[in-house]
ZADOMAR-666783 format. One record per residue (C-alpha): x, y, z; residue in one letter. Coordinates in Angstrom, 2 decimals. Example, Ala and Ser with C-alpha at 12.3 -4.5 7.8 and 13.67 -1.06 7.14 Angstrom:
<torros>
+---------+---------+---------+----+
|       u |       v |       w | aa |
+---------+---------+---------+----+
|   12.30 |   -4.50 |    7.80 |  A |
|   13.67 |   -1.06 |    7.14 |  S |
+---------+---------+---------+----+
</torros>
This chain:
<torros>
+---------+---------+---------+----+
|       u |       v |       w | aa |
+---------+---------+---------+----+
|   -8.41 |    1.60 |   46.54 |  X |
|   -5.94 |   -1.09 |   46.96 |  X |
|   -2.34 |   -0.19 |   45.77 |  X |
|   -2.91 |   -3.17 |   42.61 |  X |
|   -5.81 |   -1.15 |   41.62 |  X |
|   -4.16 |    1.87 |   41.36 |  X |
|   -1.20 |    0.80 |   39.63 |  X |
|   -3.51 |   -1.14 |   36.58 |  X |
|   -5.08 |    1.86 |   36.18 |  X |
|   -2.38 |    3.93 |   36.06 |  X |
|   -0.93 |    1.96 |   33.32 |  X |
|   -4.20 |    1.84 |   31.57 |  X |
|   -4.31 |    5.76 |   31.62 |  X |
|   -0.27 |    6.02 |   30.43 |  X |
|   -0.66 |    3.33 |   27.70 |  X |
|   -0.14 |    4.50 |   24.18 |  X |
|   -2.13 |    3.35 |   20.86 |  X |
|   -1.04 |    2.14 |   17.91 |  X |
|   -3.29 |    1.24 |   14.48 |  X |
|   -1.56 |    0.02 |   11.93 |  X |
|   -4.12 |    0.64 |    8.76 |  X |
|   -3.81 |   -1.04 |    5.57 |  X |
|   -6.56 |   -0.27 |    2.25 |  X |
|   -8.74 |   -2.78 |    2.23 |  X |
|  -10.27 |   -6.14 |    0.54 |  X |
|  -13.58 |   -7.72 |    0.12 |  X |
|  -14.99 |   -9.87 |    3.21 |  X |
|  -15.23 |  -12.63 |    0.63 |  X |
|  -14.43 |  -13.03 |   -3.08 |  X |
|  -17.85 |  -13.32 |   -4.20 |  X |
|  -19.76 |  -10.68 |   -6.48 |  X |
|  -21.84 |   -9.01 |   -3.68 |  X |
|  -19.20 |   -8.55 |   -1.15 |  X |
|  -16.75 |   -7.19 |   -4.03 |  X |
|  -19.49 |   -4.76 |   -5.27 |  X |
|  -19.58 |   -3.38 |   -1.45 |  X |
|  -16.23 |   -2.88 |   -1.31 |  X |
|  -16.11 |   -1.49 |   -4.53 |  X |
|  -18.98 |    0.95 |   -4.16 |  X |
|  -17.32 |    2.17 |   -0.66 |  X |
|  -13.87 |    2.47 |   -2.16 |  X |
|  -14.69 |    3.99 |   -5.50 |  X |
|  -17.36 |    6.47 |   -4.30 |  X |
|  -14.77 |    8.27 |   -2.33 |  X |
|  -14.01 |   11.58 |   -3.99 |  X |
|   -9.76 |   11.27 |   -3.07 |  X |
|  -10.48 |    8.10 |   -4.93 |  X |
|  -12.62 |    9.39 |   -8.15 |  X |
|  -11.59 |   12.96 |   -7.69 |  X |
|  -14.85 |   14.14 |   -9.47 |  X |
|  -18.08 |   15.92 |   -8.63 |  X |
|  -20.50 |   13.52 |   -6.70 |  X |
|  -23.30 |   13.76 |   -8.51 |  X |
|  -20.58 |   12.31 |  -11.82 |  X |
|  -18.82 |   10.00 |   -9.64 |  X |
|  -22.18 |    8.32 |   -8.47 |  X |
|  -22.84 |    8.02 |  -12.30 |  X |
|  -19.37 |    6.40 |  -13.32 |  X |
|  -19.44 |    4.09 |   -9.89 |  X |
|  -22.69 |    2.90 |  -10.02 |  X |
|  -23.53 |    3.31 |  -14.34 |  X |
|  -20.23 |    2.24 |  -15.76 |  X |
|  -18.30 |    0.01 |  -12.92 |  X |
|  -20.62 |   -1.75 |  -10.82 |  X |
|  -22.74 |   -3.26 |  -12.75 |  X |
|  -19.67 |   -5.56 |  -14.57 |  X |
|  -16.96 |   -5.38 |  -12.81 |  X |
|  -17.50 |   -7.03 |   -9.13 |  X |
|  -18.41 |  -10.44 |  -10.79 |  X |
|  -15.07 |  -10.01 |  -12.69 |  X |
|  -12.51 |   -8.52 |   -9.49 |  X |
|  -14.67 |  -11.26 |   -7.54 |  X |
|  -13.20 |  -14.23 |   -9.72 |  X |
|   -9.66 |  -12.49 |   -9.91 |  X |
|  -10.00 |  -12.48 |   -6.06 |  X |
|  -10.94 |  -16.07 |   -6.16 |  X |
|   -7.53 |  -16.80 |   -7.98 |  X |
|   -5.49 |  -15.59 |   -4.74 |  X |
|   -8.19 |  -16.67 |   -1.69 |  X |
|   -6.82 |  -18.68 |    0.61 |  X |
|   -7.69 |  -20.66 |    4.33 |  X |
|   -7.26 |  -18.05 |    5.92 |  X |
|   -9.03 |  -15.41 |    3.81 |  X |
|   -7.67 |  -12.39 |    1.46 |  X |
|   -3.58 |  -12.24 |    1.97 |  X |
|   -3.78 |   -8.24 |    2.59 |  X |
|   -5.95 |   -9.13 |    5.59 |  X |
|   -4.23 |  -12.04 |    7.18 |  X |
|   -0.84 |  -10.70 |    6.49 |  X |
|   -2.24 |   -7.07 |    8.63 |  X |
|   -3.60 |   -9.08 |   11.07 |  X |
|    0.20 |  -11.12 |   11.20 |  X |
|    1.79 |   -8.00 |   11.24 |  X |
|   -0.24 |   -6.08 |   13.97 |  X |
|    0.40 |   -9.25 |   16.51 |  X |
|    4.03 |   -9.08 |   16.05 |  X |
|    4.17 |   -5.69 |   16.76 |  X |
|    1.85 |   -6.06 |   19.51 |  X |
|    4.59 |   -8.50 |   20.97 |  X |
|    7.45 |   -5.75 |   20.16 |  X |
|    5.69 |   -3.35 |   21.59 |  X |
|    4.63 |   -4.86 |   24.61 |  X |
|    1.73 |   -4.26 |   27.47 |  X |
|    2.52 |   -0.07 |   27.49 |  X |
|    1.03 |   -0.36 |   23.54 |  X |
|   -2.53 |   -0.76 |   22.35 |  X |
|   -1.94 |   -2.41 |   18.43 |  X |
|   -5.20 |   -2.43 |   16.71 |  X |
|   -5.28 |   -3.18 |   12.86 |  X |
|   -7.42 |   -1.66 |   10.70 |  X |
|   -8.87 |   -0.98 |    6.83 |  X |
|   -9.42 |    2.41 |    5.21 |  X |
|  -12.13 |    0.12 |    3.48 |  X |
|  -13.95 |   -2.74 |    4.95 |  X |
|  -13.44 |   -5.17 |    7.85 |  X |
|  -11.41 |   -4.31 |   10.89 |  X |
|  -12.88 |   -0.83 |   10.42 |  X |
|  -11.07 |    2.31 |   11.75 |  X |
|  -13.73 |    3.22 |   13.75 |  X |
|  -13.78 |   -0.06 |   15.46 |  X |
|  -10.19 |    0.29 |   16.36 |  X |
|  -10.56 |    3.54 |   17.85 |  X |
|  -13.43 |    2.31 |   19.81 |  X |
|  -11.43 |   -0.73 |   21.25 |  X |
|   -8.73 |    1.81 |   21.87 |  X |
|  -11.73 |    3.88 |   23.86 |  X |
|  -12.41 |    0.82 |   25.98 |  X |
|   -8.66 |    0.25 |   26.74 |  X |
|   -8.44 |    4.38 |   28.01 |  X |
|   -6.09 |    4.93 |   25.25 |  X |
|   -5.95 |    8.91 |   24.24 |  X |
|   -2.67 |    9.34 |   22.64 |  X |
|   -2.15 |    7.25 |   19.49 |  X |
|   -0.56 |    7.39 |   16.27 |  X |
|   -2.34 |    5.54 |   13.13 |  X |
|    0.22 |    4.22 |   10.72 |  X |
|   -0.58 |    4.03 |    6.93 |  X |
|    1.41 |    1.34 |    5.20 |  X |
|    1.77 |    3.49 |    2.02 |  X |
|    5.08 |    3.63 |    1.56 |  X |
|    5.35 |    6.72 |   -0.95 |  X |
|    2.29 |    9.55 |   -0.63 |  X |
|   -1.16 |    9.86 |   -2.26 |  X |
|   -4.17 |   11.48 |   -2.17 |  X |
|   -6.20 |    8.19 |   -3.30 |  X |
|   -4.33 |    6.37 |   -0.21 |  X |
|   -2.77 |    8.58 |    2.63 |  X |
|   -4.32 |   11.42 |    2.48 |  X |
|   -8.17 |   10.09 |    2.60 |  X |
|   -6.76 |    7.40 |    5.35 |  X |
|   -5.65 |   10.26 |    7.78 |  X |
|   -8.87 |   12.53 |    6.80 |  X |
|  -10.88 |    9.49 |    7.77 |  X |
|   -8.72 |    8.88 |   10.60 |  X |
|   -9.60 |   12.09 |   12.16 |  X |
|  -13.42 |   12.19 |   11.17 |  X |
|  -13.96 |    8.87 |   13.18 |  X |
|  -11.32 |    9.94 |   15.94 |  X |
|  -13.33 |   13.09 |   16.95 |  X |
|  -16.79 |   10.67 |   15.91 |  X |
|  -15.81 |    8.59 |   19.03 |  X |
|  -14.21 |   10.35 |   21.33 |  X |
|  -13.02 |   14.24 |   21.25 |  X |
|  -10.40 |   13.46 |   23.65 |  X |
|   -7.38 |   11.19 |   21.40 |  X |
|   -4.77 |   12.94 |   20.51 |  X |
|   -3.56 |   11.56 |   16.70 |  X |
|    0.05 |   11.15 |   15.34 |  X |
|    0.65 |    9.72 |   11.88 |  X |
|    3.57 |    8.05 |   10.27 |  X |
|    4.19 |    9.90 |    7.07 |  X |
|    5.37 |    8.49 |    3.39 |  X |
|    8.27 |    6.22 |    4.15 |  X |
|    9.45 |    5.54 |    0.69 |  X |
|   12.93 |    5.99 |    1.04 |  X |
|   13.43 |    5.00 |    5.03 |  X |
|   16.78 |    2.33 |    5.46 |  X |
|   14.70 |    0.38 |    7.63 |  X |
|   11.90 |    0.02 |    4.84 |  X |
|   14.43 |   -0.28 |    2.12 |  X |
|   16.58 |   -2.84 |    4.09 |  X |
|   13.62 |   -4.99 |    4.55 |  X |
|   12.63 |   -5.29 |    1.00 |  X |
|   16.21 |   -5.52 |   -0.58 |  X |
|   16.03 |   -8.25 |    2.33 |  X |
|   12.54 |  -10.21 |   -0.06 |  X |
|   14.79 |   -9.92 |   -2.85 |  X |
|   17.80 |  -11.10 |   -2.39 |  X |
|   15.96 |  -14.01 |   -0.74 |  X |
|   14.17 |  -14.57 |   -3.26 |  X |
|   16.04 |  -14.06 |   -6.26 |  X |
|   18.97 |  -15.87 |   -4.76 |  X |
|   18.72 |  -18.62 |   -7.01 |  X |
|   17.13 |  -17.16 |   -9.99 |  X |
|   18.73 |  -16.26 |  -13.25 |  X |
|   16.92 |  -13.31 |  -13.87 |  X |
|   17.46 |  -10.59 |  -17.03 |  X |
|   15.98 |   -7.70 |  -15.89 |  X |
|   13.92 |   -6.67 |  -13.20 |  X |
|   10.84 |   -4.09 |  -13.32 |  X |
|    9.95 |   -2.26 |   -9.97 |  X |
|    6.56 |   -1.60 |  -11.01 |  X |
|    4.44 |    0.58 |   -8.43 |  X |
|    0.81 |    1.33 |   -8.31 |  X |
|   -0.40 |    3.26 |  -10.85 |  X |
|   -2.01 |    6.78 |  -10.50 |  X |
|   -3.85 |    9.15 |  -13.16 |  X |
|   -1.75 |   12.03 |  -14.07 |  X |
|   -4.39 |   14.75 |  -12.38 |  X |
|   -3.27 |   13.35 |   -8.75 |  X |
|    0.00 |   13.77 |   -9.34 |  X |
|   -0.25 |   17.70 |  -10.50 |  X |
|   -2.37 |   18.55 |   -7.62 |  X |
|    0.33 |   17.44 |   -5.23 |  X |
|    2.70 |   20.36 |   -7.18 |  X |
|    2.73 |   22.65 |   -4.76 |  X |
|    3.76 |   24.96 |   -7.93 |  X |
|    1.52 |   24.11 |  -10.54 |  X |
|    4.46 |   23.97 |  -13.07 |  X |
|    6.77 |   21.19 |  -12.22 |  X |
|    5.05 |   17.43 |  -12.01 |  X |
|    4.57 |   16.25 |  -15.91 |  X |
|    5.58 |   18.97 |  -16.98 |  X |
|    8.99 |   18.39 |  -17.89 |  X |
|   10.90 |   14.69 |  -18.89 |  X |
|   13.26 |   14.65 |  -16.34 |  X |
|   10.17 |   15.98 |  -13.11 |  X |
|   10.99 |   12.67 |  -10.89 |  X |
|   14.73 |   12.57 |  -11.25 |  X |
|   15.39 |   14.91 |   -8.12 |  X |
|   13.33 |   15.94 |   -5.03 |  X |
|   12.65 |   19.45 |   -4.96 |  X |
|   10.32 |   21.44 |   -3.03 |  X |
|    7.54 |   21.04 |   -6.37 |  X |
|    7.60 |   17.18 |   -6.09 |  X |
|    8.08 |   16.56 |   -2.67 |  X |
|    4.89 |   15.00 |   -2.26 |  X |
|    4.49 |   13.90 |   -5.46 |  X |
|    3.81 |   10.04 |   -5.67 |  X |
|    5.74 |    9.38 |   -8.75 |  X |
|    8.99 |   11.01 |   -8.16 |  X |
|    9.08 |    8.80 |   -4.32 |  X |
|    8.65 |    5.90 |   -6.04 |  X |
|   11.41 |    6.41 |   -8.34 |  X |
|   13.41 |    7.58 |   -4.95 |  X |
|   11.92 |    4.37 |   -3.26 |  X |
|   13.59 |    2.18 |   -6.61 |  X |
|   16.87 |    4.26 |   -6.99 |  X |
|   17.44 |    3.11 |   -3.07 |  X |
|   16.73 |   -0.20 |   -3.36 |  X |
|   18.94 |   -0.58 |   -6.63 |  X |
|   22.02 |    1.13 |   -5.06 |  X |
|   21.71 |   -1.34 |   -2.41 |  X |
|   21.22 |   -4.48 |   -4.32 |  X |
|   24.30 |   -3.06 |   -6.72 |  X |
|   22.30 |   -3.21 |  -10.16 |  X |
|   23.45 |   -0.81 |  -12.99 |  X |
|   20.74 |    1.19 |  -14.47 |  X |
|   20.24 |   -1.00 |  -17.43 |  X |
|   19.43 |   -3.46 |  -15.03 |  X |
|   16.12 |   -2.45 |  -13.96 |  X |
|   13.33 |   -0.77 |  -14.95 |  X |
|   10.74 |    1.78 |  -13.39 |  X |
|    7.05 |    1.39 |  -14.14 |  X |
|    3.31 |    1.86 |  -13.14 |  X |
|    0.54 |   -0.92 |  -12.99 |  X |
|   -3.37 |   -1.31 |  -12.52 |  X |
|   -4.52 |    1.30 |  -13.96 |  X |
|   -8.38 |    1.99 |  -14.83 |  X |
|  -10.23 |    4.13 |  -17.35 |  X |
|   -9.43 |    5.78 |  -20.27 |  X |
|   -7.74 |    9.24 |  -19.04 |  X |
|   -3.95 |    8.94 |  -18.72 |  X |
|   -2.42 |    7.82 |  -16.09 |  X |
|    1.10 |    8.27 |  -14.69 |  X |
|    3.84 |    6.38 |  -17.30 |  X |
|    5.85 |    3.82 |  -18.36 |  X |
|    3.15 |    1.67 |  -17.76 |  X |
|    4.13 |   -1.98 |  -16.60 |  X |
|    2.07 |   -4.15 |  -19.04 |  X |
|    3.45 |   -2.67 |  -22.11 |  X |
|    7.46 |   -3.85 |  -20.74 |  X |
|    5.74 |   -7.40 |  -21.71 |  X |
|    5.54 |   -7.22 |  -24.84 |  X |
|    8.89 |   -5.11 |  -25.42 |  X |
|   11.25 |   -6.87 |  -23.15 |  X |
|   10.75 |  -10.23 |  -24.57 |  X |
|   11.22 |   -8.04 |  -28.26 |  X |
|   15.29 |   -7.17 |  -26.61 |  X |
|   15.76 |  -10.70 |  -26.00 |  X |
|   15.21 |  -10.43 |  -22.20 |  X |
|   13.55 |  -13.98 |  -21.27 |  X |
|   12.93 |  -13.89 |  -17.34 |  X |
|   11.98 |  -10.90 |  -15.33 |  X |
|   11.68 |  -10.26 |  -11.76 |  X |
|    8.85 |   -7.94 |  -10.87 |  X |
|    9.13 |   -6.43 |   -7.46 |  X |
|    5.63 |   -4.24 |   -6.01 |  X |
|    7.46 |   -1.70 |   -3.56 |  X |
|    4.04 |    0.84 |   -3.51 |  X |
|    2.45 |   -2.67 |   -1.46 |  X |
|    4.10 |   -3.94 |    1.58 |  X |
|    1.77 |   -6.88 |    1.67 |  X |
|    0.99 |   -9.36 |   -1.19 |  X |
|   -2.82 |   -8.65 |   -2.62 |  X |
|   -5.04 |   -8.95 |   -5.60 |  X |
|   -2.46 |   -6.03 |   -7.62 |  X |
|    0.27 |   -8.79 |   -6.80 |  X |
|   -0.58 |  -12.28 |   -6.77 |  X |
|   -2.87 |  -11.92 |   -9.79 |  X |
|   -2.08 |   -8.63 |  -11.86 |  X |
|    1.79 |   -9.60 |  -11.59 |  X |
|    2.51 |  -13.39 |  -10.59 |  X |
|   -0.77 |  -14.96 |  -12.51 |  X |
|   -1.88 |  -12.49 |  -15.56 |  X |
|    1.41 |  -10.69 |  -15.91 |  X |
|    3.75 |  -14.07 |  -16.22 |  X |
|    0.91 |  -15.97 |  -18.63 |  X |
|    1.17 |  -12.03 |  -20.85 |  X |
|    5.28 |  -12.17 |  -20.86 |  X |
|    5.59 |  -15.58 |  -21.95 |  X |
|    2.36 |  -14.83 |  -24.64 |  X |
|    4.96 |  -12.30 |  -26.65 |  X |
|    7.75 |  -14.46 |  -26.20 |  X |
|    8.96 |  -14.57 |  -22.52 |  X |
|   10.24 |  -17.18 |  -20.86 |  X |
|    9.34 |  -16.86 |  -16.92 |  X |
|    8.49 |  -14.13 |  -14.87 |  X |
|    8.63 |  -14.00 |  -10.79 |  X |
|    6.96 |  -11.92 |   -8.80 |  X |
|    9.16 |  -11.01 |   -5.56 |  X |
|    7.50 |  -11.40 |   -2.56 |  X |
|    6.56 |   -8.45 |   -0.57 |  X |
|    6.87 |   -7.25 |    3.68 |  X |
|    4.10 |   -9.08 |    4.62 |  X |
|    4.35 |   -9.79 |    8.21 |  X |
|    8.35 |  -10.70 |    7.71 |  X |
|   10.17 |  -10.43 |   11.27 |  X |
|   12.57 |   -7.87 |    9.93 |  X |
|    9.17 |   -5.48 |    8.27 |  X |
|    7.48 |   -5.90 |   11.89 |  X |
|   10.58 |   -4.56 |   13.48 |  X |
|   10.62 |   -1.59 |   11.57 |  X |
|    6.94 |   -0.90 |   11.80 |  X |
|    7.67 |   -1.42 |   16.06 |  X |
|   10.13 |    0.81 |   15.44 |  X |
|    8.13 |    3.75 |   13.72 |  X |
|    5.89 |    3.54 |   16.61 |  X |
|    8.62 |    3.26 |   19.47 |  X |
|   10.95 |    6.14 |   17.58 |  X |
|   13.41 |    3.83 |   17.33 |  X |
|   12.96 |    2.95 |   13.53 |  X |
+---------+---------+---------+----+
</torros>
C-alpha cells in the first residue's frame, strides 16, 4: 500500500462528523406535500403527547383534512427561488461550517422532519468512515416537542445504520454569549435606524402539559407566578423559564429597561392552554398604551420560517396596525450570518 494510500485513509478513519439538524418544512408549498409533512410531524407522540390510537384521530379527523390547503398558502406567502428559507438558510449554514471546520469534519445537514433526512446524513457519514459524531439541534432553549424527539430519533436511525457511531449532542443553548452575541448582533443591525416603542421577544409557543412534565418536582412549573424568574433545579429544563433567561440576556446586553420589552409566546394550536402571555393578544393592547411601532424578535428560531416571515412580519404587522398600530418589524433571525456559523463551528470544535 503506497504511503498516499495510507495516509487518506488514515484521515478518513480519524475524521469527525458533524449534523447540524434543524425541524423541518414541506418539499413544496402545495397541499399534498404540506399534508405529508404535517401527518409525519403531528403524528409524533413528543409532538401530540397523546395515546396513538387519539392522536391518529385528532391528526388525521380534525387537522388534516383543512389545514394543509391553508399552512400550504401561508407557505406560499414566504417561498422563494431557492425554496422554503428554513431549508436554504440550513443548507447556508452547514457549508460555512463545513469551510470552518475544514477536511478533519464531515458537516451533513439534516431535518427532524422531511428532506435532508437524518438517516440520510448518517448514511453519507457511513460512506465517509465517520464513527464519532455529534448531531447539533438548533433549539436554542429545551423541549420535548423539539430536542428531545430530535436526539431519540437521532439515536434510533444511528444504531438503524450502523451500531458502530458513537453520538454527542449539543444541548439547549439559550443563554450561551456566543448565541446571545450573535442575535443582539440581528438587532442592533437591524433596528439601527428604527424608531421603535417597544419590543416583544416572542418565542414559540408550548401547551402548558410539556412544560410540567419537564418539573423534575411536579410542584414548581405553573404552579406559582413568579416559576420562570430564576433557574432552579425544578425548571432547569423547563422551556419557558430558558426563554425568559434567553430574553433577560439579550436585554442586559442591548441596555433596555424592563418596560422596554416584553416576553411572550406565539403559534399556538388547539383549544387546551398553552404556555402565557400569548403574543397576538400584545396587538391589540399595545396599540391601546399608545405604543405605535414594535419590534418583534423570534429567539426560540435561529432561522427565518413560516412562524416568522408570516405569523410575525405578514399576519402579525397587518393585526397591529388593524387595532390601531402603526408599523411592526420583525428582526431578522441567525440564519446562516458569518458571526451564527462561527459559533455553531465553534460548538462543534469546543471552542464556542
Amino acid at each position: 500500500m503506497s504511503q498516499n494510500n495510507s495516509e487518506n485513509q488514515m484521515q478518513t478513519r480519524t475524521r469527525k462528523g458533524a449534523i447540524v439538524l434543524n425541524l423541518g418544512t414541506p418539499q413544496a408549498p402545495q397541499t399534498r406535500e404540506v399534508r405529508a409533512y404535517l401527518r409525519e410531524f403531528l403524528m409524533d407522540p413528543f409532538v401530540i403527547d397523546v395515546p396513538g390510537p387519539l392522536r391518529w384521530l385528532i391528526v388525521h379527523g380534525a387537522i388534516l383534512p383543512t389545514r394543509p390547503a391553508r399552512s400550504a398558502e401561508a407557505y406560499r406567502k414566504i417561498w422563494t427561488d431557492r425554496g422554503s428559507p428554513l431549508l436554504f438558510h440550513l443548507l447556508d449554514l452547514s457549508e460555512k461550517v463545513r469551510n470552518h471546520l475544514g477536511s478533519s469534519w464531515v458537516v451533513e445537514p439534516a431535518m427532524r422532519y422531511g428532506q435532508p433526512s437524518i438517516e440520510s446524513a448518517f448514511k453519507r457519514l457511513q460512506s465517509e468512515g465517520v464513527t464519532d459524531v455529534t448531531v447539533f439541534p438548533l433549539y436554542p432553549q429545551y423541549s420535548l416537542a423539539a430536542t428531545e424527539t430530535s436526539i431519540q430519533e437521532c439515536r434510533r436511525i444511528a444504531q438503524k445504520v450502523s451500531g458502530d457511531f458513537k453520538l454527542n449532542f449539543v444541548g439547549a443553548f439559550y443563554r450561551h454569549p456566543g448565541f446571545i452575541s450573535a442575535y443582539v448582533e440581528s438587532v442592533k443591525n437591524s433596528l439601527a435606524d428604527y424608531p421603535y416603542d417597544h419590543i416583544l421577544f416572542s418565542f414559540h409557543g408550548l401547551p402548558e402539559r410539556h412544560v410540567k412534565k419537564t418539573d423534575l418536582t411536579g410542584e414548581h412549573c405553573l404552579n406559582q407566578q413568579e416559576c420562570c424568574s430564576v433557574m432552579n433545579e425544578a425548571n432547569q429544563n423547563c422551556y419557558r423559564a430558558q426563554c425568559y433567561q434567553t430574553a433577560s440576556a439579550m436585554a442586559h446586553s442591548l441596555g433596555l429597561k424592563p418596560d422596554q420589552y416584553t416576553v411572550c409566546f406565539q403559534s399556538r394550536l388547539g383549544r387546551n392552554p398553552w404556555i402565557r402571555p400569548y403574543t397576538d393578544h400584545f396587538y391589540e393592547s399595545l396599540p391601546a398604551r399608545g405604543v405605535k411601532k414594535i419590534a418583534v424578535v423570534c429567539p426560540a428560531f435561529v432561522a427565518d420560517c413560516l412562524e416568522t416571515l408570516e405569523e410575525i412580519q405578514i399576519r402579525g404587522k397587518e393585526e397591529f396596525i388593524l387595532h390601531g398600530g402603526e408599523d411592526l418589524k420583525l428582526v431578522p433571525s441567525l440564519n446562516s450570518s458569518d458571526s451564527w456559523a462561527r459559533v455553531v463551528a465553534g460548538f462543534f470544535s469546543g471552542q464556542s
